[in-house]
DOPALO-760085 format. One line per 10 residues: number of its first residue (from 1); their letters; for each residue x, z, y of C-alpha. Coordinates in Angstrom, 2 decimals. Layout:
N
NUM = a = X:Z:Y; ...
//
This chain:
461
1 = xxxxxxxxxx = -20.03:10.28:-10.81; -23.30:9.05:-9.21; -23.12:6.13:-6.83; -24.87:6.98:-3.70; -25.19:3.64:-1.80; -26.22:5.34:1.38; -22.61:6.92:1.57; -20.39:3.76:0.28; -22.45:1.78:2.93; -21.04:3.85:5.71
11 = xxxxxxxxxx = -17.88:3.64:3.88; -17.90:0.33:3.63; -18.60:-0.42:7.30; -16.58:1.95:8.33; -13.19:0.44:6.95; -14.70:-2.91:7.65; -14.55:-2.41:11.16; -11.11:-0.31:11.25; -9.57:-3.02:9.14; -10.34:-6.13:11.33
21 = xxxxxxxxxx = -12.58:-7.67:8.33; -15.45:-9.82:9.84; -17.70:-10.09:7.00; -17.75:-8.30:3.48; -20.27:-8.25:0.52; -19.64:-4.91:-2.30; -20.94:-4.94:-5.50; -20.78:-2.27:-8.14; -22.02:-1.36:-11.59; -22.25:2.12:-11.98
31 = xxxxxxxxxx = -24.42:4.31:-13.54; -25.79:1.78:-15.86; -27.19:-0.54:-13.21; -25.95:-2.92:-10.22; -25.28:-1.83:-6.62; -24.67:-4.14:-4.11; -23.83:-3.60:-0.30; -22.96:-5.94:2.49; -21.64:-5.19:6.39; -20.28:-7.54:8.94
41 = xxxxxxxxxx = -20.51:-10.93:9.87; -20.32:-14.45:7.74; -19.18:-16.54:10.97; -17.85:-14.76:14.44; -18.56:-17.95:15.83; -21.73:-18.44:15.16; -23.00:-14.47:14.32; -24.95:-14.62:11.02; -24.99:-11.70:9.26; -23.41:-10.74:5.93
51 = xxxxxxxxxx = -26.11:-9.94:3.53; -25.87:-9.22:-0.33; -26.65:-12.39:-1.61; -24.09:-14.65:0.53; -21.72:-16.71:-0.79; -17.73:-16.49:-0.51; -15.02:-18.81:-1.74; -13.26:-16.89:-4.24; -10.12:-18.45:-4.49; -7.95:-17.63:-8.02
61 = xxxxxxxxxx = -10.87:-15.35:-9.32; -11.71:-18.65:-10.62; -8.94:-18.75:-12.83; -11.25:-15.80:-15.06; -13.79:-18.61:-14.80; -11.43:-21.26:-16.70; -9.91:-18.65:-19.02; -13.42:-17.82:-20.31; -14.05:-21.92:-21.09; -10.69:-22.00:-23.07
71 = xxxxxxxxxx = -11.18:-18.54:-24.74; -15.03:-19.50:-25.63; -13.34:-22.92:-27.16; -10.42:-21.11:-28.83; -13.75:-18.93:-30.61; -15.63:-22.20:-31.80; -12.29:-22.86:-33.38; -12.59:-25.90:-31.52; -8.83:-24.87:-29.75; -5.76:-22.73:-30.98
81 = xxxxxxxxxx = -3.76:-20.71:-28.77; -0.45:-21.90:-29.88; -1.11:-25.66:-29.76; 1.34:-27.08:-27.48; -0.77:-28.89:-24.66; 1.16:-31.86:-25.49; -0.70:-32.15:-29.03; -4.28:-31.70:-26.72; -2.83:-33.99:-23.12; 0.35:-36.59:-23.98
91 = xxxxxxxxxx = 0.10:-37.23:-20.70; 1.33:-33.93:-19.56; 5.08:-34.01:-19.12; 6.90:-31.82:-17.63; 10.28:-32.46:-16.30; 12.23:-30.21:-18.49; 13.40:-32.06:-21.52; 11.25:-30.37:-25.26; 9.16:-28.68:-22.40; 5.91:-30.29:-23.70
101 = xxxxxxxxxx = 6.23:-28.57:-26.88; 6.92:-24.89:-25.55; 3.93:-25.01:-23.36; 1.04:-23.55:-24.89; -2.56:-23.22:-24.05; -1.40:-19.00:-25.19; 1.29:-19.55:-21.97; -0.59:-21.46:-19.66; -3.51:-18.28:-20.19; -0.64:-15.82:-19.64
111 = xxxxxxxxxx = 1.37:-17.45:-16.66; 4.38:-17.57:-19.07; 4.58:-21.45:-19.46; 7.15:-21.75:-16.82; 5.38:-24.17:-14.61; 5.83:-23.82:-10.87; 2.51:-23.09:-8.89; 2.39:-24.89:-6.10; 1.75:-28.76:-6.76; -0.74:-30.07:-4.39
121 = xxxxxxxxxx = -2.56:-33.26:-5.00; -5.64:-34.41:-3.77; -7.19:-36.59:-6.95; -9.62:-37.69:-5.09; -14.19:-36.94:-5.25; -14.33:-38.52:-8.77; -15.43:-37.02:-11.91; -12.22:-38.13:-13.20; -10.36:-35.80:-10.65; -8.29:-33.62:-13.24
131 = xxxxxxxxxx = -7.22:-36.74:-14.99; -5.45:-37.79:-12.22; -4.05:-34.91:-11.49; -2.80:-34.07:-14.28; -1.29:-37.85:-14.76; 0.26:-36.77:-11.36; 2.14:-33.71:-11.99; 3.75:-35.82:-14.70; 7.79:-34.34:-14.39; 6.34:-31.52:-12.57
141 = xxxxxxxxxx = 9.41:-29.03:-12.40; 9.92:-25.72:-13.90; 10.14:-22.45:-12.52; 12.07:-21.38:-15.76; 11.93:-22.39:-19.30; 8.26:-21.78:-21.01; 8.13:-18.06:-22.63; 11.66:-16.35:-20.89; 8.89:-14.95:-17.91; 5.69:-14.72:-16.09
151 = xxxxxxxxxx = 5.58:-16.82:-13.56; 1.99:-17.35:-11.63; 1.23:-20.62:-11.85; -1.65:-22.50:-10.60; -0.75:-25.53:-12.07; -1.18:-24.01:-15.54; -4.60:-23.66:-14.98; -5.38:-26.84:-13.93; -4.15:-28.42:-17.00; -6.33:-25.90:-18.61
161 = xxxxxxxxxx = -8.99:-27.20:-17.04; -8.48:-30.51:-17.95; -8.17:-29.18:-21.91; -11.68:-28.05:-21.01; -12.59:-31.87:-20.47; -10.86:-33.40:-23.12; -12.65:-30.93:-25.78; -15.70:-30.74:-24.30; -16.40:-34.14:-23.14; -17.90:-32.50:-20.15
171 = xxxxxxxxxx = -16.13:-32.47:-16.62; -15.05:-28.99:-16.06; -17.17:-28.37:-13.11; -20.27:-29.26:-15.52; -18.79:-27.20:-18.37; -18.58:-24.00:-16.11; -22.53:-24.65:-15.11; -23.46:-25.36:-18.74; -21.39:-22.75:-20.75; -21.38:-20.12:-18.01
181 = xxxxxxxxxx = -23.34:-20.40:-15.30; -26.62:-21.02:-17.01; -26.06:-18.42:-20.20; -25.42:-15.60:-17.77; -28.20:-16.94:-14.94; -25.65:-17.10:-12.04; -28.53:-18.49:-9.70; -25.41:-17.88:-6.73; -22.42:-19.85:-8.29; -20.70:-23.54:-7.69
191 = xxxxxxxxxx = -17.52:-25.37:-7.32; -18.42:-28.13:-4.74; -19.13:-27.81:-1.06; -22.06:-29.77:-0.83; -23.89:-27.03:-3.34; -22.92:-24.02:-0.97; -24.85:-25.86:1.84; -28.10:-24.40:0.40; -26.65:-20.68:0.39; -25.46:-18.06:3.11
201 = xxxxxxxxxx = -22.13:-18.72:2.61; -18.95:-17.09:4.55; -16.46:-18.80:6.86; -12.96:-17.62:6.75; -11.09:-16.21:9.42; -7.21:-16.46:10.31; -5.13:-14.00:12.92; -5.91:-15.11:16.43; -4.61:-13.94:19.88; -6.30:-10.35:19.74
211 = xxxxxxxxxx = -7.12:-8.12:16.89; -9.81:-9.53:15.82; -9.68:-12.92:13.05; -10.82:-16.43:14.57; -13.10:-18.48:12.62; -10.53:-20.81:10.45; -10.43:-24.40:11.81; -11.95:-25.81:8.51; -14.24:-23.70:6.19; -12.01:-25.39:3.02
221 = xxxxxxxxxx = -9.55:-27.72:2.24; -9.21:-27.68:-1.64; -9.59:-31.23:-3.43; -12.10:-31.09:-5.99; -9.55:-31.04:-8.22; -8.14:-27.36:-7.44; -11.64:-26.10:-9.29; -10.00:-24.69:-12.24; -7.57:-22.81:-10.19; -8.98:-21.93:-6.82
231 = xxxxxxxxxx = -12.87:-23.55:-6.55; -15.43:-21.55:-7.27; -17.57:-20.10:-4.64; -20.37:-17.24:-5.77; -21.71:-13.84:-4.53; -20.27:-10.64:-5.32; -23.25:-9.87:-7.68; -22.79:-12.92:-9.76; -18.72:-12.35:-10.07; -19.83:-8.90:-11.06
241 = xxxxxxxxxx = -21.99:-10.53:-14.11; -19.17:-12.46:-15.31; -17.01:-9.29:-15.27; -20.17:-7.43:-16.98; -20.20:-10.21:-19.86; -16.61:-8.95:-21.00; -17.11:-5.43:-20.54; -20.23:-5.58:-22.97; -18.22:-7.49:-25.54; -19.23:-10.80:-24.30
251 = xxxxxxxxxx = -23.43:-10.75:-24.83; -25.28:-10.45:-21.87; -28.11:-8.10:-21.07; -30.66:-10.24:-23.43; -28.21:-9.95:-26.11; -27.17:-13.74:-26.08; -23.51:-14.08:-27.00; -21.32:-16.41:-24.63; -17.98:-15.39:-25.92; -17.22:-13.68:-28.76
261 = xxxxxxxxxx = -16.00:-10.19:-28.90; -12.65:-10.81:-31.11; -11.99:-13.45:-28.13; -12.89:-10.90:-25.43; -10.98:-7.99:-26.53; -7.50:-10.87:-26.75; -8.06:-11.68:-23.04; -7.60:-7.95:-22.19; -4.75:-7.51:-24.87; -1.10:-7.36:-22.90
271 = xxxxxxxxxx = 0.51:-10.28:-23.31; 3.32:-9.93:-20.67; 4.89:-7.62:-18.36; 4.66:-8.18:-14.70; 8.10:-7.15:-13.21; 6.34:-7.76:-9.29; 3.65:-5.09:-9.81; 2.49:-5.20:-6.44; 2.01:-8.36:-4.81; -1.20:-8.85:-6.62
281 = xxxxxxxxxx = -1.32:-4.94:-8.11; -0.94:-5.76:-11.85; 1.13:-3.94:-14.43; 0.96:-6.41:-16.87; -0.92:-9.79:-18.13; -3.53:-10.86:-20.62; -5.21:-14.05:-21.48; -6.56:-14.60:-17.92; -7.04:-10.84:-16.51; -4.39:-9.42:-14.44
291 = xxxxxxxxxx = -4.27:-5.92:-16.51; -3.60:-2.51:-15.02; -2.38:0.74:-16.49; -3.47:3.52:-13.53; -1.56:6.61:-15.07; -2.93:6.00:-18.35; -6.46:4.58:-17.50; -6.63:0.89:-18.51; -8.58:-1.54:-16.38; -8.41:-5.44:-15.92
301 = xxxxxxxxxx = -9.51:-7.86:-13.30; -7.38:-10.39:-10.81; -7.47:-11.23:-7.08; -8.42:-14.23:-5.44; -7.32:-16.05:-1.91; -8.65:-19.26:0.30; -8.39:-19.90:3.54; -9.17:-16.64:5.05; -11.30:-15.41:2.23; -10.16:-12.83:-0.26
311 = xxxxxxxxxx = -11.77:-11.65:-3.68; -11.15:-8.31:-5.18; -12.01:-7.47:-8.93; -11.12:-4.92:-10.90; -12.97:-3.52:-14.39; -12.50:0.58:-15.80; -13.89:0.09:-19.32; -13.63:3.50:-20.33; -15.89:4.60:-17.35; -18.24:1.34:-17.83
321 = xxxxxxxxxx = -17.51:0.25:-14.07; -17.06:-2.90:-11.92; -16.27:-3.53:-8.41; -16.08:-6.48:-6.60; -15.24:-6.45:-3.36; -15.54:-10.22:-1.38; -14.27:-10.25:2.54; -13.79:-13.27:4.85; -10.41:-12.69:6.96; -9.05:-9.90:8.83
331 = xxxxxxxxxx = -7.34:-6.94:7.16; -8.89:-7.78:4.14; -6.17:-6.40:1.78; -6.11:-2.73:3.31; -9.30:-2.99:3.21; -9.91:-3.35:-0.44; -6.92:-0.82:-1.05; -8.72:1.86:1.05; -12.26:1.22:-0.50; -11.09:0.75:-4.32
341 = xxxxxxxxxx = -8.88:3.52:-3.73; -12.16:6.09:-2.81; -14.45:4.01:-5.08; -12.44:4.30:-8.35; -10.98:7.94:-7.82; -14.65:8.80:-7.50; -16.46:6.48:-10.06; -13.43:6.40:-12.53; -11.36:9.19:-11.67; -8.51:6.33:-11.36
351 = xxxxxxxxxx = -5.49:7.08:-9.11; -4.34:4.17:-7.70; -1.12:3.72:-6.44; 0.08:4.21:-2.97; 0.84:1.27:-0.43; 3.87:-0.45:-1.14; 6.39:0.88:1.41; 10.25:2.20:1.26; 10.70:5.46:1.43; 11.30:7.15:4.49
361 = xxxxxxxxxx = 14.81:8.04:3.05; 15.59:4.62:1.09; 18.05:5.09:-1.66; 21.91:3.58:-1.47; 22.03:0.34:-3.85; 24.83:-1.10:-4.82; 23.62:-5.01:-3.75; 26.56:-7.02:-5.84; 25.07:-7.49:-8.86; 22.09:-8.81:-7.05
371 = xxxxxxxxxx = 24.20:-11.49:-4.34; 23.85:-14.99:-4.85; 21.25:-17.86:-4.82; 18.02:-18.27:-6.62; 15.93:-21.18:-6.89; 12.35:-22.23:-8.29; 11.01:-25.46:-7.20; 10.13:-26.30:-3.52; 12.08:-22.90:-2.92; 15.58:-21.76:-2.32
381 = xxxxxxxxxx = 15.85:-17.32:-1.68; 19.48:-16.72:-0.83; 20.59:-12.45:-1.05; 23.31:-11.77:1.11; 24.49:-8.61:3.13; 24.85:-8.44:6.48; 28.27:-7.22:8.19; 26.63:-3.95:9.25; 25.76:-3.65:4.97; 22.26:-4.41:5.47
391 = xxxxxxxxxx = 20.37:-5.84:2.82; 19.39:-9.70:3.54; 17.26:-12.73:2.16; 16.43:-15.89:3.24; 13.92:-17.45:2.43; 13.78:-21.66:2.49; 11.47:-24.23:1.24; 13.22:-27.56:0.28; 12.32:-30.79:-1.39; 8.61:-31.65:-1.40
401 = xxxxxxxxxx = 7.39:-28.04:0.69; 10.28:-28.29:3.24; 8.24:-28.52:6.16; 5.69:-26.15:4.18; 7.21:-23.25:7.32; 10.56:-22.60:8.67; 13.15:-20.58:7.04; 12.52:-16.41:6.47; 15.54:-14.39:7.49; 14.58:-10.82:6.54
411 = xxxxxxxxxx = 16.03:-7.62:5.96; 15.69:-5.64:2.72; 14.82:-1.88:2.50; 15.71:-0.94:-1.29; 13.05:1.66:-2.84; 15.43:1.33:-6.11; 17.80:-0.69:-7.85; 15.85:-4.12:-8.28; 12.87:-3.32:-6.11; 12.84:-3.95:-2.08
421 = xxxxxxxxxx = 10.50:-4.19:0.60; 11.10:-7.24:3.39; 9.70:-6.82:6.56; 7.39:-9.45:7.94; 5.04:-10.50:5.68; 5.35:-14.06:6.06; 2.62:-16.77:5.63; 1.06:-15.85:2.37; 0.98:-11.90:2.07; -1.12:-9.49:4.43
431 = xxxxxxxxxx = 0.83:-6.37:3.61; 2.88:-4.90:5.87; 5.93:-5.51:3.41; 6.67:-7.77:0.95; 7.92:-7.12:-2.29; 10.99:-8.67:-3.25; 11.53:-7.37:-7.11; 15.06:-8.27:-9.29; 14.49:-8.75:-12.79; 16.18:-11.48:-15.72
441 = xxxxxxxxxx = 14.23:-13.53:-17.91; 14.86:-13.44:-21.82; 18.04:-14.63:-22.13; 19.26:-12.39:-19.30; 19.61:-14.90:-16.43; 18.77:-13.15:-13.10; 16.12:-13.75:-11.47; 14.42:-12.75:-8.52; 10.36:-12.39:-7.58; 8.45:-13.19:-4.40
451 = xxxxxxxxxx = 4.91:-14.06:-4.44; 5.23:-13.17:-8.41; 6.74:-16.19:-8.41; 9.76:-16.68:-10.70; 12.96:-18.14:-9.23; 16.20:-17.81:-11.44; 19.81:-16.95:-10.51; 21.53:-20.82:-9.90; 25.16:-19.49:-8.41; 26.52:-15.81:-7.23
461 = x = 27.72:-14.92:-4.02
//
């Protein structure tokens, strides 16, 4: 189909507005050339307008960033996948005894090294940030034991980052700008605050009193050292040439070849399956790229979140399209499922799926198999049932994140066996339900999913 930019501008507003979403830039190759759209505001504070070339914090989107590095390395045969990161880093320990040898730069790519997410550290301004962090999470824990499940992990992708350095000799924000940046001539793209300065560049935007987002009390609180995994900041346009690099094979549009197409075509290849297919909308996983599989049309991309700014990107090969959707605050996730959901029916003829809601007639599940408690570091999700027989979880942080937020009590609406919706989203999801999925790892421990997060079965009810 032909994209008329007159109509997905008044689209594009329109949700905007419905959805609550202060500021959002669109960009979309279609038709064998780039489209790009913008509507709203950068700051409600200050009222400066969104325009095509601002510049948004795209959160884990940079993860595709750091995947590309490793994958261009892995092509210079410079790096193998299956070298355990312990050959590459002895510093990296992890707390699980033979752990160092499991966890591969292949698992780290693919989210199936085990290692928990969440381990904040700032390393300080230095060039040597990474190095310290990664002396740092020395004994970090385990979610579960490296290759039994995916388990996001943003951890994993700093020490990536960090293999960058030690291969390259180059820190990793000056590898991105030198291997990346430059080749593809992403005149829009950084990782450090101080660069953004000389760029429109968005403010995020948190619930306040009334329905409209506030203006978040800092514009971002990542340490340098979260770069890898969280810290690049770009416009819609240049994330979209990034994406365009892997659809064409890895050349760009002057034919120069920044990642070769044997190691472009293994980042899209399924690695893993993703038993949580909703929280961030992904069937399966590759070598970096969430991967989709819309009723038999493949696609690949991955989601991105900062304080109050969220990045949407999602690639139909077989229709040679890419949208990339940037927003700061607000609605911004019903947003993007309403737009993508028009765009890529229209562009693609892709049929996403619905919302992720129970049914209005939720089926009977038997909950006993499921009771008990499950664990993953920093977390403890206990399943229960409730006198009346309803469904329950609660949901704790312990240890190191125990005053991360008070304890979740919520009730669970089954839509089958192994797959329930909590109410009350909670402090990191902007759905109106949360997923809460039931799944084992290898071996068949139980296990349960929140966040996409991997916490095993430690004791029955």
């Amino acid at each position: 189909m032909t994209f008329s930019p007159a109509y997905w501008q008044s689209r594009l507003d329109a949700l905007r507005a419905a959805h609550h979403v202060p500021g959002a830039t669109l960009a979309v190759f279609a038709d064998g050339r780039i489209h790009e759209l913008a509507s709203g505001l950068l700051h409600r504070g200050t009222g400066v307008e969104a325009t095509t070339d601002s510049v948004f914090q795209l959160g884990s989107l940079a993860k595709i960033y750091t995947a590309t590095l490793v994958m261009q390395l892995v092509d210079a045969g410079r790096l193998d996948l299956d070298t355990p990161v312990a050959d590459i880093l002895p510093e990296f320990t992890p707390a699980a005894p033979g752990a160092d040898k499991e966890i591969t730069v292949r698992r780290l790519l693919s989210h199936t090294a085990g290692l928990t997410c969440d381990f904040t550290y700032d390393s300080g301004r230095g060039d040597d940030c990474l190095a310290v962090y990664v002396r740092a999470a020395r004994n970090v824990a385990l979610d579960c034991p490296p290759g039994t499940a995916v388990s996001y992990s943003s951890v994993g992708y700093n020490v990536l980052g960090r293999i960058v350095e030690v291969v390259t000799g180059r820190t990793w924000d000056q590898a991105l700008k030198e291997r990346i940046v430059a080749p593809l001539g992403l005149t829009h793209t950084m990782t450090l605050p101080e660069e953004a300065l000389a760029f429109r560049t968005a403010m995020g935007h948190l619930p306040g009193e009334g329905p409209e987002p506030e203006p978040a009390p800092a514009w971002d609180m990542m340490p340098r050292s979260a770069g890898p995994y969280g810290r690049v900041l770009a416009s819609a346009a240049d994330v979209l040439r990034l994406a365009k690099m892997h659809l064409d094979g890895g050349a760009t549009a002057d034919g120069t070849q920044v990642l070769g197409a044997r190691a472009v075509a293994a980042m899209q290849r399924w690695e893993v399956d993703v038993p949580d297919r909703w929280t961030v909308s992904a069937d399966g996983w590759g070598l970096g790229w969430s991967l989709y599989d819309w009723n038999g049309v493949p696609g690949y991309g991955h989601d991105g979140a900062s304080t109050g700014q969220y990045a949407y990107l999602r690639v139909i090969p077989g229709a040679d399209v890419v949208v990339v959707l940037l927003t700061n605050g607000g609605g911004a996730r019903r947003l993007y499922a309403d737009l993508f959901r028009e765009l890529l029916a229209d562009l693609a003829e892709v049929r996403m799926p619905p919302p992720f809601a129970p049914p209005a007639h939720p089926p009977t599940v038997d909950m006993t198999p499921l009771l008990g408690t499950y664990r993953r570091e920093g977390v403890v999700i206990t399943v229960a049932v409730a006198p009346d027989g309803t469904p329950q979880l609660r949901y704790e942080f312990v240890d190191g994140m125990r005053d991360f937020s008070p304890p979740l009590e919520l009730d669970l609406v089954p839509l089958s066996a192994t797959v329930f919706a909590a109410a009350g989203a909670g402090p990191s999801f902007s759905e109106d339900w949360m997923p809460v999925v039931f799944a084992a790892l290898v071996d068949g421990t139980p296990c349960c999913y929140i966040g996409m997060r991997c916490a095993p079965r430690t004791a029955t009810a």
